[in-house]
MMTF fields as JSON, N, C-alpha, C and O atoms, coordinates in Angstrom:
{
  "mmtfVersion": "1.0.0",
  "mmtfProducer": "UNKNOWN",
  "numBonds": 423,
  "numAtoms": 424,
  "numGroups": 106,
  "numChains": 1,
  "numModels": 1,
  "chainsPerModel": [1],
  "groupsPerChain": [106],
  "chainIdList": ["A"],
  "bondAtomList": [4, 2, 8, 6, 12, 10, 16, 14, 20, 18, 24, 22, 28, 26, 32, 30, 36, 34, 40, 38, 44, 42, 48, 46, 52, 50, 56, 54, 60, 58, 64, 62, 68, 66, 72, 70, 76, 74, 80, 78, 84, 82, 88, 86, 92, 90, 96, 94, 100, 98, 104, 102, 108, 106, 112, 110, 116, 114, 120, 118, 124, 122, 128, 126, 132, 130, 136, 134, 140, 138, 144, 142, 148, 146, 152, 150, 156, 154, 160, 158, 164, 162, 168, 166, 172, 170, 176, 174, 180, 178, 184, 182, 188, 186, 192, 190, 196, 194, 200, 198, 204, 202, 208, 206, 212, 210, 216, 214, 220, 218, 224, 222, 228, 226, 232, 230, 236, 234, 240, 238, 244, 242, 248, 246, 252, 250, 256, 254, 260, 258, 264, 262, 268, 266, 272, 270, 276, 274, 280, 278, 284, 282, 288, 286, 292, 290, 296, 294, 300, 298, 304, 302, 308, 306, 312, 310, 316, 314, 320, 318, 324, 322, 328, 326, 332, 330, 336, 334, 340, 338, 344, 342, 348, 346, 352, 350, 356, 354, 360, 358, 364, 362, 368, 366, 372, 370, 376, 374, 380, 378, 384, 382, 388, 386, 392, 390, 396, 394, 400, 398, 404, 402, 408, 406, 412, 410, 416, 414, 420, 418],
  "bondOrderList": [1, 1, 1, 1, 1, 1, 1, 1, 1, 1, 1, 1, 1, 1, 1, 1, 1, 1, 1, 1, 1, 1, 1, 1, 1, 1, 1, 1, 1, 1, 1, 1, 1, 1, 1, 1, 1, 1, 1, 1, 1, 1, 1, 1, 1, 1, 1, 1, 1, 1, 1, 1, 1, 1, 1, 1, 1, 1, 1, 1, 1, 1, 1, 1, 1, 1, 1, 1, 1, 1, 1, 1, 1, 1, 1, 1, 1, 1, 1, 1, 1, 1, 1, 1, 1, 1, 1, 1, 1, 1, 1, 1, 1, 1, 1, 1, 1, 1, 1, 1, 1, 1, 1, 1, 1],
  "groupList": [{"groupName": "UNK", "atomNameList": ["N", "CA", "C", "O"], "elementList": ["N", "C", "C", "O"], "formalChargeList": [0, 0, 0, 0], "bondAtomList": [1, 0, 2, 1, 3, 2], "bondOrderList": [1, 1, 2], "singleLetterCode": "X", "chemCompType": "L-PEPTIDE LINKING"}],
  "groupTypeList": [0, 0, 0, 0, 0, 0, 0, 0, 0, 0, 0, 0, 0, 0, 0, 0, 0, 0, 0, 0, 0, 0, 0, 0, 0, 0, 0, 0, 0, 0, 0, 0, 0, 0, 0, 0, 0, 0, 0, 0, 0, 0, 0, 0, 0, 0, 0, 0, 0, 0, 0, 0, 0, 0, 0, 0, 0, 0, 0, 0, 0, 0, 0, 0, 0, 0, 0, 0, 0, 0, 0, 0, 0, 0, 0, 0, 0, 0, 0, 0, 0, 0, 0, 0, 0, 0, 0, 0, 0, 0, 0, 0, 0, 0, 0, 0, 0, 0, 0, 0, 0, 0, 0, 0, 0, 0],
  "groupIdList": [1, 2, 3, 4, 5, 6, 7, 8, 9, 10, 11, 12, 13, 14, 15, 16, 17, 18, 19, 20, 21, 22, 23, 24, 25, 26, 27, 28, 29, 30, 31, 32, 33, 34, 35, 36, 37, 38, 39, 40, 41, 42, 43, 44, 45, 46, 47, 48, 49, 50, 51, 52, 53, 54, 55, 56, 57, 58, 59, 60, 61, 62, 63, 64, 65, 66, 67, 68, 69, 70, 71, 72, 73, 74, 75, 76, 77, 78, 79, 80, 81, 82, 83, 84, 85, 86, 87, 88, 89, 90, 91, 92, 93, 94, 95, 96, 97, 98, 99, 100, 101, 102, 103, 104, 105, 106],
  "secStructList": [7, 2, 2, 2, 2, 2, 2, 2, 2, 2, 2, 2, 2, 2, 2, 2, 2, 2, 2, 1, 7, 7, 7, 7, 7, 7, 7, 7, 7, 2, 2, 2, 2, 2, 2, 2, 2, 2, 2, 2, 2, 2, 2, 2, 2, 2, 2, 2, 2, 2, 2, 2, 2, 2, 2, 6, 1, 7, 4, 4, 4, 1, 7, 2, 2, 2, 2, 2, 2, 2, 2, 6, 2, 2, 2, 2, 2, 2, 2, 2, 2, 6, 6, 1, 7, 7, 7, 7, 7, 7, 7, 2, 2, 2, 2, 2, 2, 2, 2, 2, 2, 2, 2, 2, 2, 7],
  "xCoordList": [0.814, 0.0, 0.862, 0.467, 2.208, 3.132, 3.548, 4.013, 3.541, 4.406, 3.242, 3.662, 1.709, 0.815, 1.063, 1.436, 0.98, 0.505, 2.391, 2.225, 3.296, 4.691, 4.184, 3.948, 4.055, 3.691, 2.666, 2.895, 1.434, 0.876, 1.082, 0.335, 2.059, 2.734, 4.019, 4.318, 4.483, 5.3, 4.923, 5.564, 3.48, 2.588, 2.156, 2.515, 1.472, 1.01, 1.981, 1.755, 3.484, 4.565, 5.128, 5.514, 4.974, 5.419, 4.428, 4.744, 3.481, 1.859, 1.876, 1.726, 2.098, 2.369, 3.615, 3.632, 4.564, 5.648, 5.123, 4.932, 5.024, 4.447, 3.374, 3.484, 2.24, 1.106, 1.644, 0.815, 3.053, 3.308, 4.001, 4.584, 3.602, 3.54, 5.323, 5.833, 5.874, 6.921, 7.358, 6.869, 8.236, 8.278, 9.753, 10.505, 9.823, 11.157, 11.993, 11.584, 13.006, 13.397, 14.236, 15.027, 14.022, 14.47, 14.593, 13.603, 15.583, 15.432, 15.22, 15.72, 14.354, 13.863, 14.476, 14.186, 15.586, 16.757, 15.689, 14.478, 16.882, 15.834, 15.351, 14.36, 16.553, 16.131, 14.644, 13.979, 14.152, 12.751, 11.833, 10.929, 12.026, 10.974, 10.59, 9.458, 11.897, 12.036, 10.89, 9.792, 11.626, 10.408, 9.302, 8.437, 8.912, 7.209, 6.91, 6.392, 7.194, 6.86, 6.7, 5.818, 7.98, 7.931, 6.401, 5.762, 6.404, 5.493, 3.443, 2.513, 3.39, 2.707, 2.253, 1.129, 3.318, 3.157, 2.766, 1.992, 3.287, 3.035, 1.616, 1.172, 0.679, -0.173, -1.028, -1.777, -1.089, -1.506, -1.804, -2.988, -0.867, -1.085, -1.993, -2.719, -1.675, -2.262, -3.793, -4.62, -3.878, -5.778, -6.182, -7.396, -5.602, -5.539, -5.62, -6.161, -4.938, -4.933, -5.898, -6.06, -7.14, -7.923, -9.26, -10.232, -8.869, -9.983, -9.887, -10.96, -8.967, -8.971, -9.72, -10.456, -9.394, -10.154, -11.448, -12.221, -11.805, -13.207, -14.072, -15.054, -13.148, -13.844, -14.065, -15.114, -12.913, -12.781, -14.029, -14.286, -14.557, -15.22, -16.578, -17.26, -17.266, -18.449, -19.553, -20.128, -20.29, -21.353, -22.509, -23.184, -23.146, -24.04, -24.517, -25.658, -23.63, -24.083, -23.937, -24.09, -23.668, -23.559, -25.187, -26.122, -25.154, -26.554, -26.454, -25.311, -27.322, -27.566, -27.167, -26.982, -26.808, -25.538, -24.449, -23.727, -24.287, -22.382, -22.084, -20.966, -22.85, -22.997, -22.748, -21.744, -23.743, -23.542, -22.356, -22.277, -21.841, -21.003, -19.498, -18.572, -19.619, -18.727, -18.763, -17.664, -19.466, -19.657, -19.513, -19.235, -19.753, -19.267, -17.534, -17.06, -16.657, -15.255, -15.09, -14.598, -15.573, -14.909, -14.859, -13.956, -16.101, -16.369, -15.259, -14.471, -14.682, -13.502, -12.621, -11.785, -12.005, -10.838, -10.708, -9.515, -11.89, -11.579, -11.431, -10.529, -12.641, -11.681, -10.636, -10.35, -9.986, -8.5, -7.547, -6.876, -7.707, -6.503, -6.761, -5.897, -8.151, -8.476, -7.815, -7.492, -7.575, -7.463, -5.636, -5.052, -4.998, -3.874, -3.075, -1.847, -3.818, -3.481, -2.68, -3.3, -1.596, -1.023, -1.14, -0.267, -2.747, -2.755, -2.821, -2.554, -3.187, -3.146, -4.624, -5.028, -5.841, -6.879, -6.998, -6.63, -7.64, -8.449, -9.711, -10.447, -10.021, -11.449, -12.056, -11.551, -13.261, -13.713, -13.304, -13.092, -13.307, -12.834, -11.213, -10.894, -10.467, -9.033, -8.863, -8.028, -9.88, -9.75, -9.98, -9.112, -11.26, -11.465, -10.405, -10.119, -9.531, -8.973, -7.67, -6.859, -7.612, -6.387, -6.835, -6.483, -7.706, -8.544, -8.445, -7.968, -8.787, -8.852, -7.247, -6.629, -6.557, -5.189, -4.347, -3.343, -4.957, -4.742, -4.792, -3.96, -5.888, -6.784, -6.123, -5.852, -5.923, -5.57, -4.116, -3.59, -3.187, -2.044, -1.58, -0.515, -2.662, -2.352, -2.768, -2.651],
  "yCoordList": [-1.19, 0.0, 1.26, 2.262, 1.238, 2.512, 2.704, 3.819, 1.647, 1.736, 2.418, 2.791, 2.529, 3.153, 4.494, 5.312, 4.906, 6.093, 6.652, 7.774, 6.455, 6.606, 7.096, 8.261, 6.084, 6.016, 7.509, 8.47, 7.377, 8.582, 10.018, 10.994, 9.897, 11.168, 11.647, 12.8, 10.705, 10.745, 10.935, 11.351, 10.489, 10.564, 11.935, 12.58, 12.921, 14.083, 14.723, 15.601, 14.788, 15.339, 15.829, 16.927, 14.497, 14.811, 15.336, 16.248, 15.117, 15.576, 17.668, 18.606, 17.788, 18.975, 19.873, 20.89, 18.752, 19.35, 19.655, 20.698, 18.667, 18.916, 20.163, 20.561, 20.775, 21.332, 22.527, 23.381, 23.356, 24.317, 24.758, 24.041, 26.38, 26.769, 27.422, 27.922, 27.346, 27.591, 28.643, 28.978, 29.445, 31.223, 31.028, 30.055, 32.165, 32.505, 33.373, 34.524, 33.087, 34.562, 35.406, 36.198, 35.196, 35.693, 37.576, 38.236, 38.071, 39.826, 40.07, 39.554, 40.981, 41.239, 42.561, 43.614, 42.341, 43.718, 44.842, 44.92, 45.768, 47.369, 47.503, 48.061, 46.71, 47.366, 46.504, 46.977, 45.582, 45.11, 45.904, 46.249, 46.452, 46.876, 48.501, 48.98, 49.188, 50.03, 50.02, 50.554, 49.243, 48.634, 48.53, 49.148, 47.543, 47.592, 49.298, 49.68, 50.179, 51.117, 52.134, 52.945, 51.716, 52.891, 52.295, 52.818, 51.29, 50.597, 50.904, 51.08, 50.881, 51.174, 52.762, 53.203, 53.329, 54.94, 55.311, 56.24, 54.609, 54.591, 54.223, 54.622, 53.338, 52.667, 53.837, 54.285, 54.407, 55.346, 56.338, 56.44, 57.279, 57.71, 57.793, 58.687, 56.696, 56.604, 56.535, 57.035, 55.73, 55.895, 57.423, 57.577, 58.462, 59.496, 60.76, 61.863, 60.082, 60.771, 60.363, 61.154, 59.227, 58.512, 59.368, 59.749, 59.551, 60.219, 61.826, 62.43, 62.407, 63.743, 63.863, 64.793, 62.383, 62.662, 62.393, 62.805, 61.59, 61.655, 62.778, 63.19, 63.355, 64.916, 65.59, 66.23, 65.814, 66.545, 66.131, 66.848, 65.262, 64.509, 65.141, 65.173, 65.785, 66.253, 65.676, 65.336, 65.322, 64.174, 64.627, 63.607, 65.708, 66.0, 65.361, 65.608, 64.344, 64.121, 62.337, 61.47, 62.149, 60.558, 60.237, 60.997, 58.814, 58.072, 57.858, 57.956, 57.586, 57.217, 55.798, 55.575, 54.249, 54.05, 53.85, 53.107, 55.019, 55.488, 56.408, 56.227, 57.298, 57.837, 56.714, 56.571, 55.952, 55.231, 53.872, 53.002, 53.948, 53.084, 53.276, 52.476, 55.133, 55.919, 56.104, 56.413, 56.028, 56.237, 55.544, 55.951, 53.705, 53.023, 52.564, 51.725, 53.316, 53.475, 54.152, 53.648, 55.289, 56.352, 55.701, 55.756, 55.048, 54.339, 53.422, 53.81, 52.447, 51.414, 52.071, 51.754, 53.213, 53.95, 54.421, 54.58, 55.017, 55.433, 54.364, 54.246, 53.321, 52.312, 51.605, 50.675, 51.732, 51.346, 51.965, 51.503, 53.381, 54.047, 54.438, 54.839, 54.288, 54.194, 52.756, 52.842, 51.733, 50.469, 50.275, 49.316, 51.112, 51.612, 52.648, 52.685, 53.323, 54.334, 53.64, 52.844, 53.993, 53.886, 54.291, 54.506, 54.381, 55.267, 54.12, 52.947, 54.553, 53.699, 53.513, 54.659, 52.525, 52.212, 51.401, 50.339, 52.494, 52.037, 51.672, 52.564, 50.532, 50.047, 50.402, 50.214, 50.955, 51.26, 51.04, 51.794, 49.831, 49.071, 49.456, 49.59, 49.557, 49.69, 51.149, 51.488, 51.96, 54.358, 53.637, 53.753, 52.995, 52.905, 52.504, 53.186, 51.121, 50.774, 51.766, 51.864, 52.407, 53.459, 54.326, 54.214, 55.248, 56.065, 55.809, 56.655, 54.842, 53.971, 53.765, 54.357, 52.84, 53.115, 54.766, 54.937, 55.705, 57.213, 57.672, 58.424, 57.236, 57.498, 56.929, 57.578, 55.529, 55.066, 55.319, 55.16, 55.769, 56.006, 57.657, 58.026, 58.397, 59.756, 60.001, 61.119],
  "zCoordList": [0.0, 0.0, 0.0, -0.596, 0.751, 0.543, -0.496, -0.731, -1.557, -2.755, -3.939, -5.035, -3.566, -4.479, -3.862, -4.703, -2.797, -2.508, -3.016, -3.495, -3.052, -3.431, -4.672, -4.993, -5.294, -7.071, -7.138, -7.874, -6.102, -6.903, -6.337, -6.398, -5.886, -5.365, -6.491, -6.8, -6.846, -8.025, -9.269, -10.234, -9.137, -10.952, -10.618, -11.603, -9.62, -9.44, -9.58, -10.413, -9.015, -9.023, -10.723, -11.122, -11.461, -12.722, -13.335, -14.1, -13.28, -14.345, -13.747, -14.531, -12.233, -12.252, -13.344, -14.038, -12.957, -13.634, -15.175, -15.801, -15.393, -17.083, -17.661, -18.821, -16.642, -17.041, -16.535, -16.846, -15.608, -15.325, -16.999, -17.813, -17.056, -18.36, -18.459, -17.457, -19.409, -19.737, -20.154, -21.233, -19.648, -20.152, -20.986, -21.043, -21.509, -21.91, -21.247, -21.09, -20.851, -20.771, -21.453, -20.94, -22.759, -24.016, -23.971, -23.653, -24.238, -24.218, -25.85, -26.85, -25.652, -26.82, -27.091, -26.521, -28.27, -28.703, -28.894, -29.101, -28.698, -28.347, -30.204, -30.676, -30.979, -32.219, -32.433, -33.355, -31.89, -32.266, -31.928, -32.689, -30.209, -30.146, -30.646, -30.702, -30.99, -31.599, -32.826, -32.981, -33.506, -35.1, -34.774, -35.394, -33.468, -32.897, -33.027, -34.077, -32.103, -31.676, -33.056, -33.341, -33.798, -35.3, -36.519, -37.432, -35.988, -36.723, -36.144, -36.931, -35.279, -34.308, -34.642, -34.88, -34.583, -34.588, -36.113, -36.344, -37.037, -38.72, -39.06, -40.137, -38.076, -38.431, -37.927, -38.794, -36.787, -36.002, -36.813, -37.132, -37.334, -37.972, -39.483, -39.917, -39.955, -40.878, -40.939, -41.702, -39.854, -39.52, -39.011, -39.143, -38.531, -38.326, -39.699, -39.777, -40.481, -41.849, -42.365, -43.295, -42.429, -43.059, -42.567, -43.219, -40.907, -40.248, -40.675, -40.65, -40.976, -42.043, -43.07, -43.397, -43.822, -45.14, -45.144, -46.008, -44.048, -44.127, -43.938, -44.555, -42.428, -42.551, -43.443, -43.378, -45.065, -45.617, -46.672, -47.639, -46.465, -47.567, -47.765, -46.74, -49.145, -49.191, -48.877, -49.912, -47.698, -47.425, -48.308, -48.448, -49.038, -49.175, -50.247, -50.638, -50.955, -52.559, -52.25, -53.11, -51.069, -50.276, -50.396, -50.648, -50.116, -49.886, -48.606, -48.16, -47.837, -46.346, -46.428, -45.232, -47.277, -47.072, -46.975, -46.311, -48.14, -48.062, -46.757, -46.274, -46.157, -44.851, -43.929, -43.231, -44.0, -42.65, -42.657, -41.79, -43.402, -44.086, -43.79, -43.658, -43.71, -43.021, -41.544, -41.083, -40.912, -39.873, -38.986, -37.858, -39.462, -38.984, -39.085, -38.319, -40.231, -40.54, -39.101, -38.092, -39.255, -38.266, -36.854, -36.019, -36.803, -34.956, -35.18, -34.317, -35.788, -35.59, -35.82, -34.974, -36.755, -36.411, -35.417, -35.155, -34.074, -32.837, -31.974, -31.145, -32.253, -31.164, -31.571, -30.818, -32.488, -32.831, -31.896, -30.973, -32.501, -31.575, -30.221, -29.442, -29.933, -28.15, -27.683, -26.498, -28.125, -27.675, -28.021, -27.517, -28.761, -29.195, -28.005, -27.934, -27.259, -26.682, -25.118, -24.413, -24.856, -23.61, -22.267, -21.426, -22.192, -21.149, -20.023, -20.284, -18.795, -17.497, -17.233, -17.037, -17.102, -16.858, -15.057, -14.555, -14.642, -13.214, -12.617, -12.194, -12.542, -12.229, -10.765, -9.658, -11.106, -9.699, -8.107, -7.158, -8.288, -7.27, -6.636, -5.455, -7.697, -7.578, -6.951, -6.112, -7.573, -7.269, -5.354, -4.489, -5.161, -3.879, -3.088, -2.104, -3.463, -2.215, -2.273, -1.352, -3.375, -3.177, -2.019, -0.844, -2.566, -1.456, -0.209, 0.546, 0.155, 1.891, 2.026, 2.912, 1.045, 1.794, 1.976, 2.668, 1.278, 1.537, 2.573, 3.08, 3.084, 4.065, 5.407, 6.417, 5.174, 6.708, 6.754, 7.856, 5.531, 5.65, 6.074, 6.571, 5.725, 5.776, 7.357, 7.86]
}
């Protein structure tokens, strides 16, 4: 009976080993991420210049839907570069327990 419970301490042991996920720790040269970032900023732009021309565009001689056709362009070019944008996002929850640790720290 010691030699099963051995065994399945040894079968859990390896089956853990196996299903823990494997990282790299590979450095990723500055010139890549350089290219990410120049690349990134090129694309950025360019949907930015797209959103110019639409402004510039005479709607009045459009059909309602080449209008709306546009309109739905313009809504995925903003959440492109909203979902693009680097800013820092805080969930309700997170403003609060800052607040309270402010609070009991100050």
């Amino acid at each position: 009976m010691k030699t099963v419970t051995q065994f399945h301490k040894t079968a859990i042991l390896i089956v853990m080993m196996l299903l823990l996920p494997f990282q790299s720790n590979a450095i990723i040269p500055d010139s890549l991420s350089s290219n990410k970032a120049k690349t990134e900023l090129m694309i950025a732009n360019a949907m930015i210049n797209r959103l110019e021309q639409i402004k510039s565009i005479d709607k009045s001689n459009m059909t309602r839907v080449e209008k709306k056709e546009l309109r739905k362009e313009v809504k995925s070019i903003k959440a492109n570069l909203r979902s693009t944008g680097n800013g820092v996002y805080l969930s309700v929850g997170a403003i609060i327990i800052i607040v309270l640790l402010l609070i009991l720290l100050l």
